[in-house]
N, C-alpha and C positions, 0 to 999 in steps of 0.2 A: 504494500500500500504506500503509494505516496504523502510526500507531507500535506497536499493540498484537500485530497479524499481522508486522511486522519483528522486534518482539523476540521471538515464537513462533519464528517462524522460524529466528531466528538461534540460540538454546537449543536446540531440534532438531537443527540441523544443529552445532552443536559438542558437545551429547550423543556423537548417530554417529561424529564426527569423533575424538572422545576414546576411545572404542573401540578403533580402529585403533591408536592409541598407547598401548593398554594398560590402561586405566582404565575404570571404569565407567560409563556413561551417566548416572550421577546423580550421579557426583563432577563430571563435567563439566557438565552442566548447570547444579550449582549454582554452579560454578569462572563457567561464561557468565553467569546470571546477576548475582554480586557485579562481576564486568567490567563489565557496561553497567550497573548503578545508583549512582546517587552518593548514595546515603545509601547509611549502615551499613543492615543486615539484621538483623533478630533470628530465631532457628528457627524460630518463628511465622511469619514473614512468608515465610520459605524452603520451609514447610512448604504456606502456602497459594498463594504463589505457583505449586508444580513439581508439588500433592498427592500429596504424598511423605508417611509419617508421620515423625512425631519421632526414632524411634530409624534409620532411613534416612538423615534430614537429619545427626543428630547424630555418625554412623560418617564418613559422606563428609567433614563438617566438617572434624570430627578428621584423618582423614585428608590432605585439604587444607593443613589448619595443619602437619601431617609433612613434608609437601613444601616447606612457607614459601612459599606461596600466597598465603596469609589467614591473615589474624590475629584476635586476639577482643580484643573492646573491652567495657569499659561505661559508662553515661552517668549520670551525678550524677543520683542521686533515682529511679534505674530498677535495678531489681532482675535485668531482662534482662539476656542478654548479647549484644553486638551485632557484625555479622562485617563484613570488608569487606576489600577487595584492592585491591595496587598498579593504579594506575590509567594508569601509564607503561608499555605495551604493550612496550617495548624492553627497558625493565629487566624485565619479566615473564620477558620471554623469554629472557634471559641467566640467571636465576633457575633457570628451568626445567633450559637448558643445565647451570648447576653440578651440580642434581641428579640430571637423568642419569648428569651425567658420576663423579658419587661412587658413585651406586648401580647402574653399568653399567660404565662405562669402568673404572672403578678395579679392580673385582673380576677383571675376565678378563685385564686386564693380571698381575694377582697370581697367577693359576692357568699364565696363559701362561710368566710367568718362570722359576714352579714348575718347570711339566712340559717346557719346554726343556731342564733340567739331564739331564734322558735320558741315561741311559749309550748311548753308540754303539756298537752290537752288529754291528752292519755287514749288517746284514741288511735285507730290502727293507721289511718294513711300520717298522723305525728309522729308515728314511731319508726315507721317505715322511712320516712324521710328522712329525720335524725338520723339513721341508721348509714343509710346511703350516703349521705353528705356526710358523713365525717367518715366513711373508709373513702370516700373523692379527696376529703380533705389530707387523709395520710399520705396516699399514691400520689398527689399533688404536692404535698410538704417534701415527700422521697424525692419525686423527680427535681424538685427546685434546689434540694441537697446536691443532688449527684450533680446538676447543672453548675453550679456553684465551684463545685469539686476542679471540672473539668473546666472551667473558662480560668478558675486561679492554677490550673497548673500547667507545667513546660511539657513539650513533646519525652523526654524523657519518663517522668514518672506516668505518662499515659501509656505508655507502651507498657510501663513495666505492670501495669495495671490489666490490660489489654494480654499480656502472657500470664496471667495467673488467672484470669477467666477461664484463656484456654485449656490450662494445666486442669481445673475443675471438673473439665468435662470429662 
């Protein structure tokens, strides 16, 4: 495979991939493409790269830079502006993890707390509920532990982490 059909590929399939996670096929595309180029990008080049138009390129940007993806640069004597992303795949992904975890985790833990305070009426759909909501609220407290875990630590102890899983099994 050439390099031209690899990076096809590889854009393609984390377009798809970005879906399943919530996101649009062209925020993710443009998200794979600034990961595998090492020059900055400008919308033009994003544009003729994905043929996306301008104001498509320019939402998902945005976008992107919301989430602290990518950031916007510009370069002495160029009027453009030019985008490009952490290139450290680990710290990417501990990135990502924080903002999940602020624009997910955070919020249903807050609704969770909320509507735990339920008056206990002693009744079966009160009980049922409490019940529910606070095993939501453990698996929810676990994951924002282990999220925590993994956005404060370095590629080394994730690994070592990551081989004692496997040893488990």
């Amino acid at each position: 495979m050439d390099y031209d059909s690899a990076k096809e590929a590889f854009i393609q399939a984390w377009g798809t991939l970005g879906t399943s996670w919530g996101i649009n096929k062209t925020m993710a595309q443009i998200f794979a493409l600034l990961l595998i180029t090492p020059e900055k990008l400008s919308v033009e080049d994003i544009m003729s790269e994905l043929s996306i138009s301008r104001g498509n390129a320019s939402m998902n940007l945005r976008a992107l830079m919301e989430w602290n993806l990518v950031e916007k640069t510009t370069k002495k004597g160029e009027r453009k502006e030019f985008f490009h992303c952490e290139r450290d795949v680990w710290a990417l992904c501990r990135r990502v993890a924080e903002e999940r975890k602020d624009r997910e985790i955070k919020p249903i833990l807050k609704v969770l707390n909320r509507v735990n305070m339920l008056e206990d009426d002693k009744s079966a759909n009160t009980k049922e509920f409490k019940r529910v909501t606070r095993e939501l609220m453990e698996v929810v407290n676990k994951t924002d532990q282990a999220l925590t875990h993994f956005i404060n630590s370095d590629r080394g102890l994730f690994r070592m982490i990551l081989s004692l899983v496997k040893h488990k099994k």
